[in-house]
C-alpha positions as a Markdown table, in Angstrom:
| # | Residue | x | y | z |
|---|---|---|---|---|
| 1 | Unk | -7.2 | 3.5 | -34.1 |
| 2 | Unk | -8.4 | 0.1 | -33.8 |
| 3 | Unk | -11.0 | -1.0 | -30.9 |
| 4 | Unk | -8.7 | -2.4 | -28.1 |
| 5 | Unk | -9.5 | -3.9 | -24.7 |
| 6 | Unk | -7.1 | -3.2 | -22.3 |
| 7 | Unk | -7.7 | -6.1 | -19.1 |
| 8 | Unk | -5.4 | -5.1 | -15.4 |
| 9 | Unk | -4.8 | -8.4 | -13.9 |
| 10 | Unk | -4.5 | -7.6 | -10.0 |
| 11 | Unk | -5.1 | -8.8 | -6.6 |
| 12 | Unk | -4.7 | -7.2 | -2.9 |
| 13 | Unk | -5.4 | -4.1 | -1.5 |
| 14 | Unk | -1.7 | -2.7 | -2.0 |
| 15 | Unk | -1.5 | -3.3 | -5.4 |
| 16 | Unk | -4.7 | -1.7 | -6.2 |
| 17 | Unk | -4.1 | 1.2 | -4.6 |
| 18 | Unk | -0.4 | 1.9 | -5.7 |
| 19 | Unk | 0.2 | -0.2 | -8.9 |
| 20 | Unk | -3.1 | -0.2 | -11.0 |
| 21 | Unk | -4.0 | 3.6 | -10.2 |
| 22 | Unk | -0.8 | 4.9 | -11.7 |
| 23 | Unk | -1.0 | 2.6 | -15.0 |
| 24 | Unk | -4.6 | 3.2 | -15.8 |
| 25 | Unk | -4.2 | 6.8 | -15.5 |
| 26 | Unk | -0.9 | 6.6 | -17.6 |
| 27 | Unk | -2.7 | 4.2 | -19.8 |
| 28 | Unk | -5.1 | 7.2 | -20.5 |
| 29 | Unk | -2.7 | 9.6 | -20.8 |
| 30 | Unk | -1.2 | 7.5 | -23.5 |
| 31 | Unk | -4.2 | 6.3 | -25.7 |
| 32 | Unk | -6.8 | 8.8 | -24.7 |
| 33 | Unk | -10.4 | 8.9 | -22.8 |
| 34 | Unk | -12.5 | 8.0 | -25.8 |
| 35 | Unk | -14.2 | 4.5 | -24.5 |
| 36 | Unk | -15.5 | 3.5 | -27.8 |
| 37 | Unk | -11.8 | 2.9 | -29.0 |
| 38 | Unk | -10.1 | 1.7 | -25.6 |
| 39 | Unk | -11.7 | 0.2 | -23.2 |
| 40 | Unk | -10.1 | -0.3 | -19.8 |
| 41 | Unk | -11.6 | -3.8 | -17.8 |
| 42 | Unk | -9.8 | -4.5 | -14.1 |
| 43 | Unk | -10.5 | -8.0 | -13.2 |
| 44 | Unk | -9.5 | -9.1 | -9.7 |
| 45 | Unk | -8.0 | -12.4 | -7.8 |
| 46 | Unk | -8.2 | -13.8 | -4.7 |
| 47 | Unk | -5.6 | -12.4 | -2.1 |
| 48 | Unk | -5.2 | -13.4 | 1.3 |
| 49 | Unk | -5.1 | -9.3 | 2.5 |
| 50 | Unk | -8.1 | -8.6 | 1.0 |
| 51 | Unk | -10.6 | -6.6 | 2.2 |
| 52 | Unk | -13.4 | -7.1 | -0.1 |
| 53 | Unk | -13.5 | -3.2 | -1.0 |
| 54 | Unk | -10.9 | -3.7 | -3.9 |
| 55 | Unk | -13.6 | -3.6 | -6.9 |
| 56 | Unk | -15.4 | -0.9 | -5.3 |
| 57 | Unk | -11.6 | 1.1 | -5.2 |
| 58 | Unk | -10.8 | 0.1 | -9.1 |
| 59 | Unk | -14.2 | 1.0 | -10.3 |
| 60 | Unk | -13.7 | 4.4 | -8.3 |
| 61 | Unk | -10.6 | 5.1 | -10.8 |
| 62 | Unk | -12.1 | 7.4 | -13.3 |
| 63 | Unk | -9.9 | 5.3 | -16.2 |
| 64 | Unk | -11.4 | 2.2 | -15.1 |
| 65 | Unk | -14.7 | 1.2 | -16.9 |
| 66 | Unk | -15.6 | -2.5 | -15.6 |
| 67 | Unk | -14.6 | -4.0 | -12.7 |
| 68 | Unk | -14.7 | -8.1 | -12.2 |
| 69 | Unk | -14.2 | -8.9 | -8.1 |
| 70 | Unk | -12.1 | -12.2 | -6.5 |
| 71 | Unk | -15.2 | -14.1 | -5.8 |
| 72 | Unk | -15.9 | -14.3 | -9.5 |
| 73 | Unk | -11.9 | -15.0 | -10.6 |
| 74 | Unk | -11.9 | -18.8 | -11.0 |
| 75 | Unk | -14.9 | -19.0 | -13.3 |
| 76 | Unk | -13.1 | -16.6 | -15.8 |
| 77 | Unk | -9.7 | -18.2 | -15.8 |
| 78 | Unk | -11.0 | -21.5 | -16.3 |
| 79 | Unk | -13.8 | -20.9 | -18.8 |
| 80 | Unk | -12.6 | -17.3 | -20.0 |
| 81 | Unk | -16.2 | -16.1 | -19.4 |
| 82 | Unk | -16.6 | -13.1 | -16.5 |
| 83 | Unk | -19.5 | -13.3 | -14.2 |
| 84 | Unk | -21.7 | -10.6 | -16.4 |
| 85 | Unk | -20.5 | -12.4 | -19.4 |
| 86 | Unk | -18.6 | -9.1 | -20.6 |
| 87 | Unk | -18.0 | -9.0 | -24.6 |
| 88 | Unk | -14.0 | -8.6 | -25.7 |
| 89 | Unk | -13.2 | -7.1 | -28.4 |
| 90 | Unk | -10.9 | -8.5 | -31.1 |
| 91 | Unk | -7.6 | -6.5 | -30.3 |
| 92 | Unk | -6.3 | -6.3 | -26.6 |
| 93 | Unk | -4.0 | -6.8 | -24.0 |
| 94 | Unk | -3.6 | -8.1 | -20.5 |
| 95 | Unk | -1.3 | -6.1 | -17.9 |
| 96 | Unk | -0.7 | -8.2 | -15.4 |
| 97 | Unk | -0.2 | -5.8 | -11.7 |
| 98 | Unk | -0.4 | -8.6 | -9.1 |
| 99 | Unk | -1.4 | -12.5 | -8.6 |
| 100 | Unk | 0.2 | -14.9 | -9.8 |
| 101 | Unk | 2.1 | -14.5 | -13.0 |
| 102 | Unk | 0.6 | -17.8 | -14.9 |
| 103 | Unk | -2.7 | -16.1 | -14.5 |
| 104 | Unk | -1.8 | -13.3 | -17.8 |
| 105 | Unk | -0.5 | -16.6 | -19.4 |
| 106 | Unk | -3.8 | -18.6 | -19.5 |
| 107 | Unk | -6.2 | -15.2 | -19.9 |
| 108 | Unk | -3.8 | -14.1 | -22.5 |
| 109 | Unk | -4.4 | -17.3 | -24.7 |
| 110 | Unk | -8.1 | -17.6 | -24.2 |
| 111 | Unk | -8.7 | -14.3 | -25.4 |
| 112 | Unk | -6.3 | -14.0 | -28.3 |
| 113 | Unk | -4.9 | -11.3 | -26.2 |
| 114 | Unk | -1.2 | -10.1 | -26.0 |
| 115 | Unk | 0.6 | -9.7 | -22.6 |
| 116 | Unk | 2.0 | -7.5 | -20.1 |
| 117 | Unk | 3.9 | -8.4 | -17.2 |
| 118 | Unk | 5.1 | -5.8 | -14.5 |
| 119 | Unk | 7.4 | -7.6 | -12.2 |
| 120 | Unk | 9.4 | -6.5 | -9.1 |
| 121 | Unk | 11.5 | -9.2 | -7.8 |
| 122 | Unk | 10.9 | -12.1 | -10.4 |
| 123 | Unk | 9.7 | -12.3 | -14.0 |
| 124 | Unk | 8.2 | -16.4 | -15.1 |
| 125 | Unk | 6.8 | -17.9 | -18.0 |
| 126 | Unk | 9.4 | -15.7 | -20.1 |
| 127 | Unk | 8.3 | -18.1 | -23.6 |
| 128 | Unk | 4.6 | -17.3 | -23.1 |
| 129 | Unk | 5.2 | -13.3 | -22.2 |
| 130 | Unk | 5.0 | -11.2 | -24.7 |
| 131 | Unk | 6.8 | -8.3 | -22.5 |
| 132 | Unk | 8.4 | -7.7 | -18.9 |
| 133 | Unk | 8.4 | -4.1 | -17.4 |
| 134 | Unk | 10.8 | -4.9 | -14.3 |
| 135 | Unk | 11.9 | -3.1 | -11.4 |
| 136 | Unk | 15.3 | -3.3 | -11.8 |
| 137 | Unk | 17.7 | -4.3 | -14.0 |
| 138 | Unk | 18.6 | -6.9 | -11.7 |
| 139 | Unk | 15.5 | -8.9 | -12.2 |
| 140 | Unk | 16.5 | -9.1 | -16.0 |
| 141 | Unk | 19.9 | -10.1 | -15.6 |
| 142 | Unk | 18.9 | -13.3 | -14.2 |
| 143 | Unk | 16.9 | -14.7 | -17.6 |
| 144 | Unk | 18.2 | -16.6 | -20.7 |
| 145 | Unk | 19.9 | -13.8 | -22.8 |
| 146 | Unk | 17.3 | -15.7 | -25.7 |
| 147 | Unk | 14.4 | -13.4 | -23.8 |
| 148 | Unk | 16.1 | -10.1 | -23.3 |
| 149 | Unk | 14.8 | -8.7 | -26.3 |
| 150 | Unk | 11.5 | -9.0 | -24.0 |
| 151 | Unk | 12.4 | -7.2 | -20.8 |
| 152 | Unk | 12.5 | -3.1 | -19.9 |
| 153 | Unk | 13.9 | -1.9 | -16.9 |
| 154 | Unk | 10.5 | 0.7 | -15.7 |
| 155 | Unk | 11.3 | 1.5 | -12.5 |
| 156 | Unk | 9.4 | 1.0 | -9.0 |
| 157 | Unk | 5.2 | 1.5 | -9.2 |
| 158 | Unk | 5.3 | 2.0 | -5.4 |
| 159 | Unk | 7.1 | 5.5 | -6.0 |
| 160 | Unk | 4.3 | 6.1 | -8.5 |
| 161 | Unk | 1.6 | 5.9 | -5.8 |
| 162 | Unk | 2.7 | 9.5 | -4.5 |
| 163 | Unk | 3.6 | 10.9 | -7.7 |
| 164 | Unk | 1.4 | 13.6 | -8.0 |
| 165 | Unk | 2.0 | 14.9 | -4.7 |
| 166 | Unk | 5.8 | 14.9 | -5.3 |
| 167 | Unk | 5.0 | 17.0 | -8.2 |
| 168 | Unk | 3.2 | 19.2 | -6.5 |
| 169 | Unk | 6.1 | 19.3 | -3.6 |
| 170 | Unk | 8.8 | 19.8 | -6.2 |
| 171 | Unk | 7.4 | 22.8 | -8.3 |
| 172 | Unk | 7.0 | 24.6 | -5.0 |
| 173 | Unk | 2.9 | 24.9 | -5.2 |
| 174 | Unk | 1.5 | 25.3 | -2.0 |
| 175 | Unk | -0.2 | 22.4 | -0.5 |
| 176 | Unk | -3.4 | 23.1 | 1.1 |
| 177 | Unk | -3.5 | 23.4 | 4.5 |
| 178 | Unk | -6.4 | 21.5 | 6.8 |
| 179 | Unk | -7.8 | 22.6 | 9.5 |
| 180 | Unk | -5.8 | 20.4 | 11.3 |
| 181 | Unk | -2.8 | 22.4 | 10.8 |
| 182 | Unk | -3.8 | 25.4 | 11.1 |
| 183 | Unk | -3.1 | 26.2 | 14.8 |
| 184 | Unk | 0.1 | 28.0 | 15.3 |
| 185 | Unk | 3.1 | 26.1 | 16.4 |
| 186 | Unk | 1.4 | 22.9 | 15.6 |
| 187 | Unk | 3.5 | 19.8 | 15.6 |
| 188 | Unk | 1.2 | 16.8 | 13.2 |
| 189 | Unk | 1.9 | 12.9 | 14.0 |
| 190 | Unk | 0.4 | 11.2 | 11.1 |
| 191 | Unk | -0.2 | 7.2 | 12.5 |
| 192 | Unk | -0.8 | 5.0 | 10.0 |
| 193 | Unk | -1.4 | 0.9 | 12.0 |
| 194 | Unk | -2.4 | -0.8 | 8.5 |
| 195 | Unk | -5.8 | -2.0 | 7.0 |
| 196 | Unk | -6.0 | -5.1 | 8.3 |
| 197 | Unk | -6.7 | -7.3 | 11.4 |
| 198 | Unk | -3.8 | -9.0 | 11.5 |
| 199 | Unk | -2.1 | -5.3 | 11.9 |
| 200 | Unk | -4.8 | -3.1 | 13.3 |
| 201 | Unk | -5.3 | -5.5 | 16.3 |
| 202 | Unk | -1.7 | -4.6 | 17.9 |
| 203 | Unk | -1.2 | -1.1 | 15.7 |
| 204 | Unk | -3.7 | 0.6 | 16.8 |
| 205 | Unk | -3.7 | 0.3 | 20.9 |
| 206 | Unk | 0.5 | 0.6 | 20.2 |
| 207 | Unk | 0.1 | 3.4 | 17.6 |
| 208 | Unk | -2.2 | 5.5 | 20.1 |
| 209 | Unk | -0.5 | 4.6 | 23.4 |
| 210 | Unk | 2.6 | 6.6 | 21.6 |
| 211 | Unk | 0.6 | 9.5 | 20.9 |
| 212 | Unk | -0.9 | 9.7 | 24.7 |
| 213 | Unk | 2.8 | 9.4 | 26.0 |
| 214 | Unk | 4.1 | 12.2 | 23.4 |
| 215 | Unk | 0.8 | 14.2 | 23.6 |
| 216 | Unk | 1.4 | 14.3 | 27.8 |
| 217 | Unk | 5.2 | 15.7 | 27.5 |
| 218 | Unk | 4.5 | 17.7 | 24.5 |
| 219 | Unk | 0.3 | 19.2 | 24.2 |
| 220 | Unk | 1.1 | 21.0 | 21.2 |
| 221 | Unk | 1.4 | 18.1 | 19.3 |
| 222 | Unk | -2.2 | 16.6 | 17.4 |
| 223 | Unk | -2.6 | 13.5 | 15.9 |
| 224 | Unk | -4.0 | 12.4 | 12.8 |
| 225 | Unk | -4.7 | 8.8 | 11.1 |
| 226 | Unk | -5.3 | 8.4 | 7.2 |
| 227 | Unk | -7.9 | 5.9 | 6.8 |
| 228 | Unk | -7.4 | 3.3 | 4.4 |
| 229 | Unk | -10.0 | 3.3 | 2.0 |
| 230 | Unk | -10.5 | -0.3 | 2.3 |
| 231 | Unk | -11.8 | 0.5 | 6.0 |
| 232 | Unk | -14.7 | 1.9 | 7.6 |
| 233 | Unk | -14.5 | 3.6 | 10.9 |
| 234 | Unk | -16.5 | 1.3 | 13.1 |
| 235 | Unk | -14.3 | -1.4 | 12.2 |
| 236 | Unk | -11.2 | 1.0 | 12.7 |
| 237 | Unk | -12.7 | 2.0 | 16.7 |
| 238 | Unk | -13.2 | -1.5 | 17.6 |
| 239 | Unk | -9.7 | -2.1 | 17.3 |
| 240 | Unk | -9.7 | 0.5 | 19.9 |
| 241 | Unk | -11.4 | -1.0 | 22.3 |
| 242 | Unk | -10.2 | -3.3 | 25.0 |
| 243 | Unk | -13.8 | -5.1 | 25.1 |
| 244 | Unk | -13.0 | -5.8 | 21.3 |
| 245 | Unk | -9.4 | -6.7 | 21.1 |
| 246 | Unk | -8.0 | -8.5 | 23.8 |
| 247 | Unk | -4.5 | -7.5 | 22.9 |
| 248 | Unk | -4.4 | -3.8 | 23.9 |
| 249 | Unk | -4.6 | -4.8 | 27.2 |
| 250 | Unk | -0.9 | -5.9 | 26.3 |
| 251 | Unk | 0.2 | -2.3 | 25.5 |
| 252 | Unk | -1.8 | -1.1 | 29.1 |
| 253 | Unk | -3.8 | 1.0 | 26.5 |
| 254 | Unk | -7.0 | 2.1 | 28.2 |
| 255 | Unk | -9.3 | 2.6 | 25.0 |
| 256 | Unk | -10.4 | 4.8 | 22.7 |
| 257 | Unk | -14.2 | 5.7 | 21.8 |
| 258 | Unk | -15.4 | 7.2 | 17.9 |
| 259 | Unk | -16.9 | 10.4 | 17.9 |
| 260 | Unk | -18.6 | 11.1 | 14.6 |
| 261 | Unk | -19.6 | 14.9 | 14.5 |
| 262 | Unk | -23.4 | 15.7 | 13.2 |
| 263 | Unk | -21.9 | 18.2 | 10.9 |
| 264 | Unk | -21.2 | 16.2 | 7.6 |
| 265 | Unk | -18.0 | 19.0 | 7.1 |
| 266 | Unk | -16.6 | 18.0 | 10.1 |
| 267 | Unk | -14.1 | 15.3 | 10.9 |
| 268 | Unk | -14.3 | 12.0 | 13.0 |
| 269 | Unk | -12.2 | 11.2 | 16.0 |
| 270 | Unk | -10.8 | 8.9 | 18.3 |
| 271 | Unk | -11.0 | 10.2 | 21.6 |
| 272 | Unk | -8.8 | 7.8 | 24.6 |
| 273 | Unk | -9.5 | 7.6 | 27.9 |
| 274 | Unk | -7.1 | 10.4 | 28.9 |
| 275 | Unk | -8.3 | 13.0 | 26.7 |
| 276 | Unk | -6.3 | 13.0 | 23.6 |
| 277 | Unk | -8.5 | 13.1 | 20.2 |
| 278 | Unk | -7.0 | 11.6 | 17.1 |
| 279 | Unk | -8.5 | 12.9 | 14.3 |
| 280 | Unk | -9.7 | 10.3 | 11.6 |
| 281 | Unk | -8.8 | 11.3 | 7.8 |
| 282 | Unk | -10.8 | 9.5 | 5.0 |
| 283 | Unk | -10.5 | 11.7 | 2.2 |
| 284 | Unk | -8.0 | 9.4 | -0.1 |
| 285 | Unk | -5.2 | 9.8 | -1.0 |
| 286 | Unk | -4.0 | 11.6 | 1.4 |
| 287 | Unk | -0.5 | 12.8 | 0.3 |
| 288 | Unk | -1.3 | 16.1 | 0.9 |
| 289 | Unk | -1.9 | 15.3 | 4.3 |
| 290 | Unk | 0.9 | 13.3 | 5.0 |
| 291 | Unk | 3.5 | 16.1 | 3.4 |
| 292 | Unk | 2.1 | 18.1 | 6.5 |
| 293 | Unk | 3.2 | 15.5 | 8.4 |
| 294 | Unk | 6.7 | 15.8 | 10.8 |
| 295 | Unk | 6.6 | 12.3 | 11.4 |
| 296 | Unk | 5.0 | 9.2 | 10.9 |
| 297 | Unk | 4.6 | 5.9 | 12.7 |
| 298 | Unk | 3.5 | 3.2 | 10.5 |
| 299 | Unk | 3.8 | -0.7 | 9.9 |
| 300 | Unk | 5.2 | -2.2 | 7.3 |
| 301 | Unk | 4.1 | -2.3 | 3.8 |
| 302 | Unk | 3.3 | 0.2 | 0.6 |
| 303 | Unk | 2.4 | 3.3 | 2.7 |
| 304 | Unk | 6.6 | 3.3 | 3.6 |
| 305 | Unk | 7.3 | 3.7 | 0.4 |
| 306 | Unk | 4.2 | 6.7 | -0.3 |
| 307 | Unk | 5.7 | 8.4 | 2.6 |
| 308 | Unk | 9.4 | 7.8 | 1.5 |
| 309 | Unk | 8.4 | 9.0 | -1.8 |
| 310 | Unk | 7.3 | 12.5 | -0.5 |
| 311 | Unk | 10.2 | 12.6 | 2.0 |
| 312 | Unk | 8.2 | 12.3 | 5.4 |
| 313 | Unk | 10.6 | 11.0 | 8.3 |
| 314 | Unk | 8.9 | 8.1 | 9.8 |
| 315 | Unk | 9.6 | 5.3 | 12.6 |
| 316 | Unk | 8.3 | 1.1 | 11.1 |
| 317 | Unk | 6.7 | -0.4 | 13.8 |
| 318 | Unk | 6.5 | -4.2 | 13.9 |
| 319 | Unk | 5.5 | -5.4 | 17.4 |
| 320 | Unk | 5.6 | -9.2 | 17.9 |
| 321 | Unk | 3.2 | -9.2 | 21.4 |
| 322 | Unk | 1.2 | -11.7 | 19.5 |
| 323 | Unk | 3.1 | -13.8 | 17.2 |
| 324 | Unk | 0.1 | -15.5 | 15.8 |
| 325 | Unk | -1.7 | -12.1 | 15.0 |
| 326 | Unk | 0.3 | -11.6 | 11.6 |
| 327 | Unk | -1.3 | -14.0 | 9.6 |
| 328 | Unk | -1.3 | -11.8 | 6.4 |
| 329 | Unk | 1.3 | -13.6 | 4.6 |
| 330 | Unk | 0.8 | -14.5 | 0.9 |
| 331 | Unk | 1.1 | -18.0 | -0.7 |
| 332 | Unk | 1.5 | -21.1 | 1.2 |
| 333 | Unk | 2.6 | -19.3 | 4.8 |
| 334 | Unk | -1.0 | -17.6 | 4.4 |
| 335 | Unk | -3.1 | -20.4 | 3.7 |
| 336 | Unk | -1.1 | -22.7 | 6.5 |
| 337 | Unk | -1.5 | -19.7 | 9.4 |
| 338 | Unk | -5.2 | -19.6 | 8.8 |
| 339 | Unk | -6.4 | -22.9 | 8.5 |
| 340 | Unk | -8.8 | -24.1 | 10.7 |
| 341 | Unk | -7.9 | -24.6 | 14.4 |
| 342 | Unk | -4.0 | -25.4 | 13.5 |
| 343 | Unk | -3.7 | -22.5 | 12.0 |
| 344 | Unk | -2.4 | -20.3 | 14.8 |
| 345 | Unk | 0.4 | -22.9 | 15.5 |
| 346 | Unk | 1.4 | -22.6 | 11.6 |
| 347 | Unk | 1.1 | -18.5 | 12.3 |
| 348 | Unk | 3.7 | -18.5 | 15.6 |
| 349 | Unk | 6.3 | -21.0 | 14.0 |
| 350 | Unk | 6.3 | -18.4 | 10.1 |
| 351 | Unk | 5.8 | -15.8 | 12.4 |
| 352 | Unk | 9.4 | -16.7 | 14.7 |
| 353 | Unk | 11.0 | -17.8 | 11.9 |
| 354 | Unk | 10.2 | -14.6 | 10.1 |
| 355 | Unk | 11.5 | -12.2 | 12.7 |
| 356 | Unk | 14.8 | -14.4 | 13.1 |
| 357 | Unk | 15.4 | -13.8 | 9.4 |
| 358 | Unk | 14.8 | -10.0 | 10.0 |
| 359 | Unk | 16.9 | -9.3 | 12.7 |
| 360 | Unk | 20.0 | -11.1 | 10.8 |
| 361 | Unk | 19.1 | -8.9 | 7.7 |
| 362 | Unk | 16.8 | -5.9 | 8.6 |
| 363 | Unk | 15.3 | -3.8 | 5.9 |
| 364 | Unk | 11.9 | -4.0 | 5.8 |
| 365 | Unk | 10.5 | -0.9 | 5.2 |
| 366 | Unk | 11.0 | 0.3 | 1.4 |
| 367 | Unk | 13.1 | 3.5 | 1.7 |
| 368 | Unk | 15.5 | 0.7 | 3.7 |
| 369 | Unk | 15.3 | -1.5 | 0.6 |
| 370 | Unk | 16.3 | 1.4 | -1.8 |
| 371 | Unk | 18.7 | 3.1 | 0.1 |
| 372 | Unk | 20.3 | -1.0 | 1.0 |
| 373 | Unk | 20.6 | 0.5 | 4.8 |
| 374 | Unk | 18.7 | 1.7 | 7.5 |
| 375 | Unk | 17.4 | 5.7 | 7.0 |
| 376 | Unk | 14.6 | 5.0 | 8.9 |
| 377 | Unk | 14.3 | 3.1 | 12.2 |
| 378 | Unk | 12.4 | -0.2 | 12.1 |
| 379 | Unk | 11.5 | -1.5 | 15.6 |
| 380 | Unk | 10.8 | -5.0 | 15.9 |
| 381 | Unk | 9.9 | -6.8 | 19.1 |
| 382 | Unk | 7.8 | -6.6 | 22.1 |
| 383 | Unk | 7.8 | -2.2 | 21.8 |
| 384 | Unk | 6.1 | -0.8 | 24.1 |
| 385 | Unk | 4.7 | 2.9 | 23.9 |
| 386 | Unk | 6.3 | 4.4 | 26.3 |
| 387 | Unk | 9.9 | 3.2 | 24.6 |
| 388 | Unk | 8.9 | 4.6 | 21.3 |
| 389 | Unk | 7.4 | 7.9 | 22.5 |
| 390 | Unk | 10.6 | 8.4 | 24.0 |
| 391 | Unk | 12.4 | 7.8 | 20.7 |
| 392 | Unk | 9.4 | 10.0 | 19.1 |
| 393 | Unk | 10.8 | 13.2 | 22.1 |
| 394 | Unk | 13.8 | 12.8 | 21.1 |
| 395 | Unk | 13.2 | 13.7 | 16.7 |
| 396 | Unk | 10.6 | 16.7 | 17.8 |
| 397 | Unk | 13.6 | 18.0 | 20.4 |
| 398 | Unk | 16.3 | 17.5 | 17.4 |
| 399 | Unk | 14.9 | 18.6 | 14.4 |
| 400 | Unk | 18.3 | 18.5 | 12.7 |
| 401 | Unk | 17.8 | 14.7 | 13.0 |
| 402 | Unk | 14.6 | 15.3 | 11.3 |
| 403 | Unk | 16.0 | 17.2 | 8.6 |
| 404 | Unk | 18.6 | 14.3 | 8.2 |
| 405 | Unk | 16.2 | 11.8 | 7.1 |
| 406 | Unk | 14.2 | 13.4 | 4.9 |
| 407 | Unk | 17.1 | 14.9 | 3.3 |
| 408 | Unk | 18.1 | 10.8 | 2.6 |
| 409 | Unk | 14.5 | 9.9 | 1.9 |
| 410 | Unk | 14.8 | 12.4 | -1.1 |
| 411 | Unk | 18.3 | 10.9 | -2.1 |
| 412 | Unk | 16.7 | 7.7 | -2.2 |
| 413 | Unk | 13.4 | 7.7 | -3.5 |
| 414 | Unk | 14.3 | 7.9 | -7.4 |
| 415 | Unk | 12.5 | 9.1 | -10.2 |
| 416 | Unk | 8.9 | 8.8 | -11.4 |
| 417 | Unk | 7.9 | 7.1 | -14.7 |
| 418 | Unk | 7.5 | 3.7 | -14.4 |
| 419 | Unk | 4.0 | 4.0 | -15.0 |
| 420 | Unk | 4.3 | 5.9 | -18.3 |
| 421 | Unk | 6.7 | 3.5 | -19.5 |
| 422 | Unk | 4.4 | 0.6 | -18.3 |
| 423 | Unk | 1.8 | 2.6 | -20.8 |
| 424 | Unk | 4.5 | 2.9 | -23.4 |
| 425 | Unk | 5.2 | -0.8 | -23.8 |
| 426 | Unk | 1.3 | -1.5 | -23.9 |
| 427 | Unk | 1.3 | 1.1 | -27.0 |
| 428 | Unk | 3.8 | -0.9 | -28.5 |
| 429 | Unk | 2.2 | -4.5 | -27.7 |
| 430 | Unk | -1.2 | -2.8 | -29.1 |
| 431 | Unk | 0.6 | -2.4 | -32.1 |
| 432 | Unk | 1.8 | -5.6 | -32.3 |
């Protein structure tokens, strides 16, 4: 086989973490681990969620062999050189997995390179693509039947991101169980409050407020929260702590201090002012964990579409006790809500007129978006813990109800592949 560089095109911490793991380890799968004939190069831009720890997660991939960060991004779209002045070989192609879709169009041409576009709700540029893996079929319908002959229907990434656990869920392996588990008649509350600021700063004093109130009614519940690998757990705790983030005082939450054992085998924790530890999970991904899980509450975004995908019943929480905290949008909302000092104005006017389109249409969380209705409840407003940990009582006491929604989450959560079939056309562009 002919030398090839293969160059993912991608952006935030989501799309890292669900879209470009799957594909680079399909991508292997495909054309094999032998570096001297394909050479895999992930090359990063700017996003307004990022976190900074992106490279350092795509250069963790095993697949991955050179990683380009965002800070570096406009020097090699506008001169086609990286920042360490990597070498490209003659043969290659650019998969584009998040940014904007011109970017593939202007890499692609200065490096002779065909091009790859996955593309969820819209595919652009359809005379300078070389091929569109879509979502759905939808997405394809809507482009000048002139271009069809570029565009498969893949599937959805996001369902890719707990794959491997589904496989594991479906064959009837045993999942290992943690010691977190392992106490009889254990109930396990996974929280999951996001990654970033914008979210942490109300999720985590609402997220553990819930658990104090459940954890009071019901002791033999324990509390768990997977730790985005994009965060460290200092940064985590002082979202805890009323000193630190002003809002929790608006959830009467009375703190939380980190408790980092001096045995490296055992596990950190979040420990509240009323006794209740939370135990901190870093080890990632953490589907096994999760499928362990009786319910979730999380925010909004790809993690509602990793628990969906392994059929965990879970409660979206978006509280709106500070309008102008959620300031994580992407494009030209982001940039307005975080400009300099009129930024917050900007956030509260996107922010209202954000929640006034969702309570006319719903469906945030992704199992919603399959499914076209609401499986799962998504809370929007000024929620307070108490209200949700009664809602929370109420699933433990009825575990029929339970039952119900993952039994829909499975109905719902289609089939793998998308991936492998994002590998496939690659193959065929590589022969091209």
């Amino acid at each position: 086989m002919t030398q090839v560089d293969i160059l993912i095109l991608s952006n935030g911490p989501g799309e890292v973490t669900t879209w470009v793991r799957p594909v680079v380890k399909a991508l292997r799968q495909e054309l094999g681990n032998d570096r001297s004939v394909v050479r895999v190069s992930v090359v990063l831009s700017p996003c307004s969620n990022a976190s900074g720890k992106e490279a350092a997660i795509a250069l963790s991939y095993p697949e991955v062999d050179r990683v380009q960060g965002a800070e570096h991004f406009w020097q090699f779209l506008l001169r086609g050189k990286t920042f360490e002045n990597w070498d490209w070989r003659s043969r290659g192609v650019v998969v584009f997995l998040g940014g904007d879709q011109i970017f593939p169009v202007v890499i692609g041409k200065k490096l002779g390179y065909r091009t790859v576009i996955y593309a969820e709700w819209e595919a652009r540029w359809h005379n300078w693509i070389n091929r569109f893996g879509v979502m759905k079929p939808e997405v394809a319908a809507r482009v000048p039947q002139k271009y069809a002959h570029k565009f498969t229907v893949v599937g959805d990434l996001m369902l890719e991101a707990a794959g491997e656990a589904r496989e594991s869920l479906d064959s009837n392996s045993p999942l290992p169980i943690t010691p977190i588990t392992s106490s009889f008649k254990t109930e396990l509350i996974g929280l999951l409050p996001g990654s970033k600021a914008a979210k942490l700063a109300q999720g985590i004093p609402l997220t553990l407020g819930i658990a104090e109130y459940v954890h009071a009614k019901r002791p033999q519940t324990k509390f768990v929260i997977p730790v985005a690998p994009t965060l460290d757990l200092q940064t985590l705790a002082s979202f805890a702590d009323p000193q630190k983030n002003s809002i929790a005082e608006t959830f009467s939450f009375g703190g939380a201090d980190l408790i980092v054992p001096e045995d490296a085998k055992g596990k950190a924790l979040l420990k509240t002012t009323t006794g209740l530890t939370v135990e901190l999970w870093q080890e990632n991904p953490a589907y096994d964990l999760l499928s362990q899980c009786c319910i979730c509450l999380t925010t909004v975004g790809a993690n509602t579409a990793e628990l969906g995908a392994l059929g965990v019943p879970m409660i979206v929480l978006l509280p709106t006790q500070q309008l102008d905290a959620m300031r994580s949008w992407d494009g030209l909302p982001g940039l307005l809500a975080n400009l300099p000092g009129v930024g917050t104005t900007f956030a509260k006017v996107i922010n209202w007129l954000f929640l006034r389109l969702v309570r006319n249409k719903g469906l945030l969380a992704w199992p919603n978006i399959w499914a076209q209705q609401e499986i799962v409840p998504e809370l929007i407003g000024k929620l307070e813990p108490q209200e949700v940990g009664e809602m929370v009582l109420d699933l433990l006491a009825h575990p029929e109800k339970l039952d119900e929604m993952r039994s829909k989450l499975h109905s719902v959560r289609g089939e793998n592949g998308a991936a492998q079939k994002i590998a496939q056309i690659v193959c065929q562009e590589i022969g091209k």
